[in-house]
C-alpha positions as CSV (number, residue, x, y, z in Angstrom):
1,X,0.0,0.0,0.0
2,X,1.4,3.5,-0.8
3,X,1.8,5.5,2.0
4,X,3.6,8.5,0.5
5,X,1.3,9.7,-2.6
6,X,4.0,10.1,-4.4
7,X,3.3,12.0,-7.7
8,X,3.8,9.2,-10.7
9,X,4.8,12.2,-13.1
10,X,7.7,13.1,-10.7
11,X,8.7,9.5,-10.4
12,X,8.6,8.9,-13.8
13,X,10.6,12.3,-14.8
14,X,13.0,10.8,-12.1
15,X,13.4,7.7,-13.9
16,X,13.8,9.0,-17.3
17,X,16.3,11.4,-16.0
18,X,18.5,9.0,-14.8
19,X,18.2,6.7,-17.9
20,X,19.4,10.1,-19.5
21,X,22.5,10.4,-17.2
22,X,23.1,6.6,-17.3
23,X,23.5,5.5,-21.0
24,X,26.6,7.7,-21.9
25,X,27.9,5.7,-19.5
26,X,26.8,2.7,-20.5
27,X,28.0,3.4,-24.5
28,X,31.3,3.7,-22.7
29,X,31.0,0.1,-21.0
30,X,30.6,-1.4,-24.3
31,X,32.9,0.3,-26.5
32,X,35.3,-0.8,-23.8
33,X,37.0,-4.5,-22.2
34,X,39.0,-4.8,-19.4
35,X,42.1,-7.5,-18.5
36,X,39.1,-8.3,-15.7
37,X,36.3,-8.8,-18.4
38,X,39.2,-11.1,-20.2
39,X,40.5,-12.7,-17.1
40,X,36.3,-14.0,-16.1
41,X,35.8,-15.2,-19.6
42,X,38.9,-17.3,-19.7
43,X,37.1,-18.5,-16.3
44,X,34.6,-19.6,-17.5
45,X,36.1,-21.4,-20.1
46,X,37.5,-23.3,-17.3
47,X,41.2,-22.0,-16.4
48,X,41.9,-22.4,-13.2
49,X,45.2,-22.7,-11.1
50,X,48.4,-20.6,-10.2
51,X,51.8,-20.5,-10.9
52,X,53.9,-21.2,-7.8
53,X,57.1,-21.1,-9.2
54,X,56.6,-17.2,-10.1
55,X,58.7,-14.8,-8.4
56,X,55.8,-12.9,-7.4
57,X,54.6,-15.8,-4.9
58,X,51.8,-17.9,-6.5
59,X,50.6,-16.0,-9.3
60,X,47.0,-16.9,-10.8
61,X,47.6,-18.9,-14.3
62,X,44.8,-16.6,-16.2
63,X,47.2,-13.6,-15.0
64,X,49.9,-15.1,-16.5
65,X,47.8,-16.0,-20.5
66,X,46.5,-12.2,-20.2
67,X,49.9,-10.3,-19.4
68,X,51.4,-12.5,-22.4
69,X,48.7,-12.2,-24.7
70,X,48.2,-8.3,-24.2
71,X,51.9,-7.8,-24.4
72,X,52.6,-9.8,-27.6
73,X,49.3,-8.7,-30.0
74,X,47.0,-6.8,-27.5
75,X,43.7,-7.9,-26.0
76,X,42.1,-5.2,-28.4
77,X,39.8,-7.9,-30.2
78,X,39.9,-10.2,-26.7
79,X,41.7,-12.8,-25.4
80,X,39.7,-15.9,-26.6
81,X,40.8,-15.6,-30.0
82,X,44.8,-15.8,-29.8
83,X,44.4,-17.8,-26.8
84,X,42.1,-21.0,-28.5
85,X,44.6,-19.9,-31.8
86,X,47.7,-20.7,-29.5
87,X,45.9,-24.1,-27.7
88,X,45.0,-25.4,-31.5
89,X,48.5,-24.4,-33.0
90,X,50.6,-25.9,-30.1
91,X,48.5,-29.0,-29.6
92,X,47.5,-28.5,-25.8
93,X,44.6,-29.8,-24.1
94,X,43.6,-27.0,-21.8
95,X,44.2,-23.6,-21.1
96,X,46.1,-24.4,-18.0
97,X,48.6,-26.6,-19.9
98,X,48.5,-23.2,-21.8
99,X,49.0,-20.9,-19.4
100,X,52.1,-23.4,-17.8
101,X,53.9,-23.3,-21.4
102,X,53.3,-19.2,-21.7
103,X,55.2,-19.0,-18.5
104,X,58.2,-21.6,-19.5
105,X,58.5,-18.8,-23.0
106,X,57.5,-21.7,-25.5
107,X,54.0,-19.7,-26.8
108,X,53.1,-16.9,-28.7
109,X,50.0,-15.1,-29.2
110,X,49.1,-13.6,-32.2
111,X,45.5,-12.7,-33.6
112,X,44.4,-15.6,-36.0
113,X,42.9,-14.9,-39.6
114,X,40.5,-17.3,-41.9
115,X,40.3,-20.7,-40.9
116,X,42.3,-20.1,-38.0
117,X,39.8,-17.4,-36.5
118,X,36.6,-19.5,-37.3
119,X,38.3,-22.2,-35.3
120,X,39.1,-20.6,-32.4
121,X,36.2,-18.9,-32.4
122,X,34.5,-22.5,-32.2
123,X,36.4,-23.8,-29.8
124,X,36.4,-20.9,-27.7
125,X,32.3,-20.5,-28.0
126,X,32.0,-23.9,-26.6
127,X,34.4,-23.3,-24.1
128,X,32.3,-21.0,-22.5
129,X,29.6,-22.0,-23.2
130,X,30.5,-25.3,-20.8
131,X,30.9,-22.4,-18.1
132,X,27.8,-20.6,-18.6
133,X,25.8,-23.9,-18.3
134,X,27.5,-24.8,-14.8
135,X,25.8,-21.6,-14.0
136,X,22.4,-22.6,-15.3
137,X,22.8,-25.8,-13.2
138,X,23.4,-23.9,-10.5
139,X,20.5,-21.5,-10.6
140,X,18.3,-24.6,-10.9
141,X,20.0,-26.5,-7.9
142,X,19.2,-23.4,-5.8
143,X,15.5,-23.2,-7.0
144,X,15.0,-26.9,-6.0
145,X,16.4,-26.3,-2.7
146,X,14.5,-23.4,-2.5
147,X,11.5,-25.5,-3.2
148,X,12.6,-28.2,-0.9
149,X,13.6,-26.4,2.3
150,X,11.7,-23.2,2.1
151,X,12.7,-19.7,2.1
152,X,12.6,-18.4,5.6
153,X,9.3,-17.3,7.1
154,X,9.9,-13.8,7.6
155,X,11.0,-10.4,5.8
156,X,12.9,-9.0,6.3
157,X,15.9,-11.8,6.1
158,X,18.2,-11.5,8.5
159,X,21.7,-10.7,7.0
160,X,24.8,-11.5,9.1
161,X,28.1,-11.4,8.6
162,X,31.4,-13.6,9.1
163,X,35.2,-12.4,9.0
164,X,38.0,-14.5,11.1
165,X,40.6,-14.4,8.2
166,X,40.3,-18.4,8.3
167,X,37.8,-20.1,6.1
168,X,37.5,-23.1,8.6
169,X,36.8,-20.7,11.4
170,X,34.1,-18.8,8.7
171,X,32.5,-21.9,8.5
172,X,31.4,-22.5,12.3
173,X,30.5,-19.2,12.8
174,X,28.3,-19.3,9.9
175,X,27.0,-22.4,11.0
176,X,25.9,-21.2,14.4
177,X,24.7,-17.7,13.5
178,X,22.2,-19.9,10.7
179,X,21.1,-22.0,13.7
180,X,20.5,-18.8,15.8
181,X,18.6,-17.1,12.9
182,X,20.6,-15.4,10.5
183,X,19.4,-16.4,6.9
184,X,21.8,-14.6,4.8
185,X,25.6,-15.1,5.6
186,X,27.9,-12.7,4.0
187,X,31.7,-13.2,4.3
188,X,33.4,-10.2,4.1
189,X,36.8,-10.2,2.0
190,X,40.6,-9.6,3.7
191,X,41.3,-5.9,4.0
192,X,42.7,-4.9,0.6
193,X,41.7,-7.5,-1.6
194,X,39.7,-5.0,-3.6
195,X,42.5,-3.3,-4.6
196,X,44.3,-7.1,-5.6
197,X,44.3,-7.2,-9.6
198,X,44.1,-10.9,-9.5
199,X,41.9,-13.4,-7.3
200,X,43.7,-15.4,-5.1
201,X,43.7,-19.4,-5.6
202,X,42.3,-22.6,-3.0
203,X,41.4,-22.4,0.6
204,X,43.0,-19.3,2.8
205,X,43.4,-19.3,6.5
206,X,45.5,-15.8,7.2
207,X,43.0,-12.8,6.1
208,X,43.2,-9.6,7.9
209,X,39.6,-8.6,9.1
210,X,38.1,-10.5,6.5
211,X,38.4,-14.0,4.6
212,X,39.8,-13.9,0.8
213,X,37.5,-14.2,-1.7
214,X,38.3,-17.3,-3.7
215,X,37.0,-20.0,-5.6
216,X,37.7,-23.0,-3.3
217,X,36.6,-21.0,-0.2
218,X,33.2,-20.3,-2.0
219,X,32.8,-23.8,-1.9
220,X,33.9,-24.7,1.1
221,X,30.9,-21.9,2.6
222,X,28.7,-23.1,0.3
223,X,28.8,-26.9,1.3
224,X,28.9,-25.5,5.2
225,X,25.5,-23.4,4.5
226,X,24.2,-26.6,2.5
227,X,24.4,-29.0,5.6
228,X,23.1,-26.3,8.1
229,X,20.3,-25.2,5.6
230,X,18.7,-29.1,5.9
231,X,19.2,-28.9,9.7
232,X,17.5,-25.6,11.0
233,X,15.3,-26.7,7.6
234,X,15.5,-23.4,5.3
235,X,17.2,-22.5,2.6
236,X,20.6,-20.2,3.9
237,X,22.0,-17.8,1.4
238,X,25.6,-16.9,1.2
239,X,27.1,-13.8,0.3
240,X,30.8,-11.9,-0.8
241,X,31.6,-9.2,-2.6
242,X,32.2,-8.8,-6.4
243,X,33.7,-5.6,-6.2
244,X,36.8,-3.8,-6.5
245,X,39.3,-4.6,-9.6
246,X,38.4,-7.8,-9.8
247,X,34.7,-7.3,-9.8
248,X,33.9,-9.6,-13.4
249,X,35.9,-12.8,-12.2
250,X,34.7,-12.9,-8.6
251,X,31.0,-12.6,-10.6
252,X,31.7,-15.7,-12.1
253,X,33.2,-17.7,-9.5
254,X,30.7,-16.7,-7.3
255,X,28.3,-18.6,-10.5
256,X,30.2,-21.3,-10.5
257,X,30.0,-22.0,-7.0
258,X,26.3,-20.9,-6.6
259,X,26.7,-17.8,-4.0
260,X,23.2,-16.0,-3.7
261,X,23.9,-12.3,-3.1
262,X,26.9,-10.6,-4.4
263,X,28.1,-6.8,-3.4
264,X,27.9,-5.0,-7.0
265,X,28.2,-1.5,-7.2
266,X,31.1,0.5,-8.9
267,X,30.7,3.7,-7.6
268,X,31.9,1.7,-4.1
269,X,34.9,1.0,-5.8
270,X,34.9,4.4,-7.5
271,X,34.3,6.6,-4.4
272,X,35.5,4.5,-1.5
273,X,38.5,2.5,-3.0
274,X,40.2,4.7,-5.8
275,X,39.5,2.5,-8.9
276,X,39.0,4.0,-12.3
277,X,35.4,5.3,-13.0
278,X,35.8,3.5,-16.7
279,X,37.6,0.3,-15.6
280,X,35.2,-0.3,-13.1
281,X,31.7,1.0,-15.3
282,X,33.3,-1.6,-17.8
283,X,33.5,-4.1,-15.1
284,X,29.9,-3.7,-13.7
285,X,28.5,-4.3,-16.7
286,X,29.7,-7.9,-17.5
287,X,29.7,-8.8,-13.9
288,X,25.7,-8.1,-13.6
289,X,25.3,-10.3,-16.5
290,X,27.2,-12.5,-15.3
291,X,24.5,-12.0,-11.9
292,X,21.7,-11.8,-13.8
293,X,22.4,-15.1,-15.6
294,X,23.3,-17.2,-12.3
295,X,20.2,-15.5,-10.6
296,X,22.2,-13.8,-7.7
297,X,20.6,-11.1,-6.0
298,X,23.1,-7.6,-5.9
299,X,23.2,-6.0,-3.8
300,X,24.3,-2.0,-3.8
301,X,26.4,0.0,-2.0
302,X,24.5,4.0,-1.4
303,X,24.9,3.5,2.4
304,X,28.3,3.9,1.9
305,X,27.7,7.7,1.0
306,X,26.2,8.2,4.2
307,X,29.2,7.4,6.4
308,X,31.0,10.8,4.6
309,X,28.1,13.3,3.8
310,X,25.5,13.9,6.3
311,X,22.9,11.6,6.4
312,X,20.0,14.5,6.0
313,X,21.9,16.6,3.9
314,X,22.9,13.9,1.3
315,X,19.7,12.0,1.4
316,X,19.1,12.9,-2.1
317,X,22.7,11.7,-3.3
318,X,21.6,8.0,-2.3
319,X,17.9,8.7,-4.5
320,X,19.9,9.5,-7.6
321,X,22.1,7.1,-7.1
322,X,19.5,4.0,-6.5
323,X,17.5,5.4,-9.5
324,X,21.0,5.2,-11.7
325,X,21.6,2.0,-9.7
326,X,18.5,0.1,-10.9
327,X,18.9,1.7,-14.9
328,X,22.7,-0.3,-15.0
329,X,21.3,-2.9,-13.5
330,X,18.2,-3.4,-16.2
331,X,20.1,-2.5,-18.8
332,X,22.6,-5.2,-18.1
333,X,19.5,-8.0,-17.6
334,X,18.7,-7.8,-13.9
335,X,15.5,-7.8,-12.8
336,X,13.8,-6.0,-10.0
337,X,13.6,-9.4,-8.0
338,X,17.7,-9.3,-7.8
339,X,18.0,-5.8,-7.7
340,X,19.4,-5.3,-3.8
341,X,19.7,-1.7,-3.5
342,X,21.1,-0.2,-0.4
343,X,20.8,2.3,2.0
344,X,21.4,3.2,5.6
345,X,20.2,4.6,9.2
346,X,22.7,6.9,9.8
347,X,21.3,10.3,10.8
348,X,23.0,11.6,14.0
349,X,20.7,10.3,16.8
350,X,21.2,13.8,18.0
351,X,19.2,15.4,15.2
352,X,15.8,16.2,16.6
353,X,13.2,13.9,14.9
354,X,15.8,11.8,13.8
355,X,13.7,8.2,13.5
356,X,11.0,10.3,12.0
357,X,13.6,11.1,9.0
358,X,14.5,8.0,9.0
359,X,11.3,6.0,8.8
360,X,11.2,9.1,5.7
361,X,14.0,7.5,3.5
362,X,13.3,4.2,4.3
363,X,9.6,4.6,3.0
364,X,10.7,6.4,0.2
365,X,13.1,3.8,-1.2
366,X,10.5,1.0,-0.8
367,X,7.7,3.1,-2.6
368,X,9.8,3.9,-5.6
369,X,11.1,0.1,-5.8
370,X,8.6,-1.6,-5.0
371,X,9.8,-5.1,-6.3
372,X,13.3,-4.8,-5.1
373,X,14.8,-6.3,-2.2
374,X,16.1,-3.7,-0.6
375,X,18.7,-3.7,1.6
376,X,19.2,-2.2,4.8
377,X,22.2,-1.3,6.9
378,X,22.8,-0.6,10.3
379,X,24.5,2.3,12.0
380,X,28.1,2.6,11.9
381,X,28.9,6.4,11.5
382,X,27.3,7.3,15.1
383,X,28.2,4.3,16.8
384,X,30.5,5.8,19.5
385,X,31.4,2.9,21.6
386,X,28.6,3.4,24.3
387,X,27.8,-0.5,23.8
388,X,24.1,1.0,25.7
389,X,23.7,3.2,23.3
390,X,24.8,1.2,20.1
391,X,22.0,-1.7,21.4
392,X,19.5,0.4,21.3
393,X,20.3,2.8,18.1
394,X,20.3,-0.7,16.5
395,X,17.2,-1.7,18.1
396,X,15.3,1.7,16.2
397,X,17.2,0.3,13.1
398,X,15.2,-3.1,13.0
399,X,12.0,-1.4,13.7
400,X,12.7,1.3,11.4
401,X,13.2,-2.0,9.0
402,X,10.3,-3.7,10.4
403,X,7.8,-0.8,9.7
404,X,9.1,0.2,6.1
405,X,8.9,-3.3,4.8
406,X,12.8,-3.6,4.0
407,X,13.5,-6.7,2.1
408,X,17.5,-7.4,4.1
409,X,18.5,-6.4,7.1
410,X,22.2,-6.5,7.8
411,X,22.7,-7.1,11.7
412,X,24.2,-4.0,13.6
413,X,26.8,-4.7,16.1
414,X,26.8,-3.0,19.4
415,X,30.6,-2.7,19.7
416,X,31.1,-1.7,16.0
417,X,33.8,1.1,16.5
418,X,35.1,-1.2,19.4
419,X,35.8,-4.4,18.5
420,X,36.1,-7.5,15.5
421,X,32.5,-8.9,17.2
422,X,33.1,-11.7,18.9
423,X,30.4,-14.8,19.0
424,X,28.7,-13.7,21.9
425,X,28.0,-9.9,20.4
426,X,26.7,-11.3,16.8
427,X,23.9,-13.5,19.6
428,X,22.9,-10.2,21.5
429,X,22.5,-8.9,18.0
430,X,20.3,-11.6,17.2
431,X,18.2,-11.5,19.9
432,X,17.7,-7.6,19.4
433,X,16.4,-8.3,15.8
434,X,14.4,-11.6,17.0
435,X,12.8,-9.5,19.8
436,X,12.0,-6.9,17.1
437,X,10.3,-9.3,15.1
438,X,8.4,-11.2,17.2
439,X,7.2,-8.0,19.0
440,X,6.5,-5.5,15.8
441,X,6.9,-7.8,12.7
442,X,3.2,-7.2,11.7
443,X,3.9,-3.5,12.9
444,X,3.1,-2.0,9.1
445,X,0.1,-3.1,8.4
446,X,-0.9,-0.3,11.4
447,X,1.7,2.2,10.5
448,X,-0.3,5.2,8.4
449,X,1.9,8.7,8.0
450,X,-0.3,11.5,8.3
451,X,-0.6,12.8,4.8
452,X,0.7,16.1,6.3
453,X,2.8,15.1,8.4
454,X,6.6,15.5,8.5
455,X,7.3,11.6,7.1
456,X,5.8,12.3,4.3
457,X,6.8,16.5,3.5
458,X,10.8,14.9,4.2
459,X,10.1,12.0,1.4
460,X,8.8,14.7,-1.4
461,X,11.6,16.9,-0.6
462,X,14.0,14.5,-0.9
463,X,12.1,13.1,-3.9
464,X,12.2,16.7,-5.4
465,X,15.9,17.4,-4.8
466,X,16.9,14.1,-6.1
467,X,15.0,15.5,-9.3
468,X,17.0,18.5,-9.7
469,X,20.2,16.4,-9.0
470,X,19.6,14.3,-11.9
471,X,18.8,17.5,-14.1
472,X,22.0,18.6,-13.2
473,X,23.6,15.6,-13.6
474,X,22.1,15.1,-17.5
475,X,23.5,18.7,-18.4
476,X,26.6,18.1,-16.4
477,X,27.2,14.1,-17.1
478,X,28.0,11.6,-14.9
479,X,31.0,11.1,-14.8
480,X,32.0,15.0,-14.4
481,X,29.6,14.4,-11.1
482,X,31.2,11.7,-9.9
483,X,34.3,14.1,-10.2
484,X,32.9,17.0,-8.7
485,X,32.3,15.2,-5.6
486,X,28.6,14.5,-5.5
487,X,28.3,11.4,-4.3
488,X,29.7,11.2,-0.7
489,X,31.7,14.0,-1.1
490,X,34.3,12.2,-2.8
491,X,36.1,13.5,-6.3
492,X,37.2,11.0,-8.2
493,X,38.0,12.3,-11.8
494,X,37.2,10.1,-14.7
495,X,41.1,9.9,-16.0
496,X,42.5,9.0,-12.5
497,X,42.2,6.0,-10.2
498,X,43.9,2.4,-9.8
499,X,43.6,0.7,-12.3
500,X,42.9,2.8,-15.6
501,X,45.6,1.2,-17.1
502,X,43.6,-1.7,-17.5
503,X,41.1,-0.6,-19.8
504,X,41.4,-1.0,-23.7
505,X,39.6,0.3,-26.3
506,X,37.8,-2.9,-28.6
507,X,38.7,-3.4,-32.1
508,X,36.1,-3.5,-34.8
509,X,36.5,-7.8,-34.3
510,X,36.3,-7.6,-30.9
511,X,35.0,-11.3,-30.0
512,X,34.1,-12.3,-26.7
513,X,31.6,-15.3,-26.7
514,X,30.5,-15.0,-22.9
515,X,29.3,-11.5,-23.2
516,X,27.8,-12.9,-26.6
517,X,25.6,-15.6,-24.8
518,X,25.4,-13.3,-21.7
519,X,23.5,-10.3,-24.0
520,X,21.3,-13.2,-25.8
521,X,20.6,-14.7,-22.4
522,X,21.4,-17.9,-24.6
């Protein structure tokens, strides 16, 4: 039920307006590859493995094709073809046993022509194609399991998350915080790793406030959540991030291993991390395919903008940027239903009114998307270490949740600002949102705004200004935004950042047959 009477014309003229601002951006993405892009697509045409003798420590094998391959002829028309060119010519049966003889010298890449590039371009199509269908099993394995074990009972899911630096320690604490309630486990990545141009390989026990993101550790989670989800008897969903420079590979690993959510946002990366605008506008775009195709729900990262703009001031800033957020996202082939967007309760608990705004914002991101599974996140900016305090600003959070019908709620921690939470603060947590729940979860169907009232006035304003934003934007462009500091006061100019010099221009015969079968949905 809309609670807000929102004008349809403004929303609409909010929508088209940030279509508008978007799809310059977007021409860029697909004019445009990245060693990332390459990297995923050899991936999923099954390379896998590292290079241990490499002075570098182990080295990931697909690093080692796509340095050679865009140092000897350029990775202007993609890797596939002089890759699949070089396994034919040389007689090897994998890209592995490829990648092993680029390192020993004994290969070179060059860009085949006639017969040649119809036969790489055959054996690199089904390739990938063996890849992409993994993924397709996978989205029906978690549909059955769905089916079988049931989602869990109530909304909004309880989001929780993990990060020892040890994937066997992960898995425990995972395991007990599904049997205490949390239905979404997210396992947040080693400090830095976003900023690693390569994904580490196997099973990792030394991460630093966080777990790497790998492929073998998204199995081993994976397998964990499996056996816990037929004992508490509901399906658990697990979670990581696809962000940061390697954004398209972790996308597809996190397909081939069936994760369920998956962090996805560049301007997190653009904003909060330093990465190229273009590398990682490039990146976004295959990786949501990639998300769109495995059915893994994104989820986005406008929160984040609240944590270095003011909360009231910059409420607008996290509008525009959901409204841009959901036009990538179709545009790339993700539907509402996997369309996480995020935002955050982070006013100053000082401001008078304060839950009053809040319940504002909150209202006003579920009216305008109404089909999305929002995401909501806790407090972390205002979090002073008064544990007393922190218990109950999270307490308003889950209500605020509760009475806005938000789709995920990310468990705050009292001690955030304190402490790594230990086992026994992520189980008062659990009880706060559990109490919530079973004492207000039907809360909304009584909860009626006045029409006059300041909930409602604070959602049109903000409405409004995100409106004139986005005009502002369109005659401006995006990207010069993003540069000027609009979104969370950050500047990050378009020609700067880490890794820019990772993005290449494509060649007329560009060939890339996962974002072929991606586009096609074939």
């Amino acid at each position: 039920m809309a609670l807000l009477g929102l004008d349809p014309k403004v929303v609409a003229t909010a929508r088209e307006l940030a279509a508008r601002a978007a799809e310059p951006v977007v021409s860029i993405a697909k004019a445009h590859t990245t060693v990332a892009v390459e990297r995923a697509t050899l991936r999923l045409a099954g390379i896998t493995g590292a290079d241990s003798t490499h002075r570098a420590g182990d080295v990931p094998w697909v690093n080692r094709v796509i340095d050679a391959v865009r140092e000897q002829c350029g990775l202007e028309h993609g890797v596939v073809l002089p890759a699949f060119h070089a396994l034919r010519r040389h007689d090897l049966g994998s890209l592995t046993e490829l990648a092993e003889a680029t390192a020993a010298g004994q290969v070179r890449f060059t860009i085949p022509t006639g017969k040649e590039l119809t036969a790489a371009k055959k054996a690199a199509t089904g390739a990938v194609a063996k890849g992409i269908r993994t993924i397709d099993r996978n989205r029906v394995q978690r549909d059955k399991l769905v089916a079988k074990l049931g989602d869990p009972a109530q909304r909004p899911w309880i989001y929780l998350i993990v990060a020892t630096g040890d994937i066997d320690e992960d898995v425990v604490q995972a395991q007990n915080a599904a049997r205490a309630g949390a239905d979404v486990i997210a396992v947040i990545r080693s400090t830095g790793q976003s900023l690693l141009d390569y994904v580490p390989e196997g099973a990792t026990h030394h991460g630093f406030a966080g777990t790497y993101a790998t492929q073998e550790n998204f199995r081993i989670m994976r397998a964990a959540l499996d056996d816990v989800s037929k004992e508490v008897g509901r399906y658990v969903r697990l979670t990581n991030y696809a962000s940061g420079l390697c954004m398209p590979e972790i996308a597809v690993l996190a397909g081939l291993q069936r994760l369920d959510m998956m962090l996805n946002d560049s301007m997190y990366g653009i904003l909060f991390r330093d990465i190229n605008p273009i590398r990682t506008f490039v990146d976004q775009r295959f990786s949501r395919q990639v998300h769109a195709r495995a059915g893994i729900i994104i989820n986005t990262g406008e929160d984040n903008y609240l944590t270095t703009a003011d909360a009231v001031d910059a409420a607008h800033t996290v509008t525009v940027s959901q409204l841009l957020n959901e036009h990538f996202a179709h545009e790339a082939g993700l539907p509402d239903h996997l369309l996480g967007l995020g935002h955050a309760f982070e006013i100053n608990p000082k401001v008078p009114d304060s839950f009053r705004l809040e319940l504002a914002h909150a209202l006003l991101a579920r009216e305008l998307f109404p089909d999305a599974p929002l995401k909501w996140m806790p407090p972390t900016k205002h979090m002073t270490g008064d544990v007393f305090q922190g218990y109950l600003l999270d307490g308003f959070f889950n209500l605020a949740g509760v009475l806005t019908g938000q789709s995920i709620l990310l468990v705050g921690m009292m001690t955030e600002a304190v402490v790594t939470p230990f086992l026994s603060d992520r189980d008062l947590a659990l009880r706060n949102v559990r109490y919530v729940l079973d004492a207000a979860g039907s809360l909304a169907e009584d909860f009626r705004p006045a029409p006059d009232g300041l909930i409602v006035k604070r959602a049109h304003q903000v409405l409004g200004e995100a409106v004139d934003l986005l005009e502002r934007i369109v005659a401006d462009g995006l990207l010069n935004a993003i540069a000027d500091g609009t979104f969370g006061l950050m500047k990050r100019p378009a020609d700067q950042g880490r890794g820019a010099d990772g993005v290449v221009e494509k060649a007329e015969a560009y060939f890339n047959p996962a974002s072929e079968m991606l586009e096609a949905g074939a």
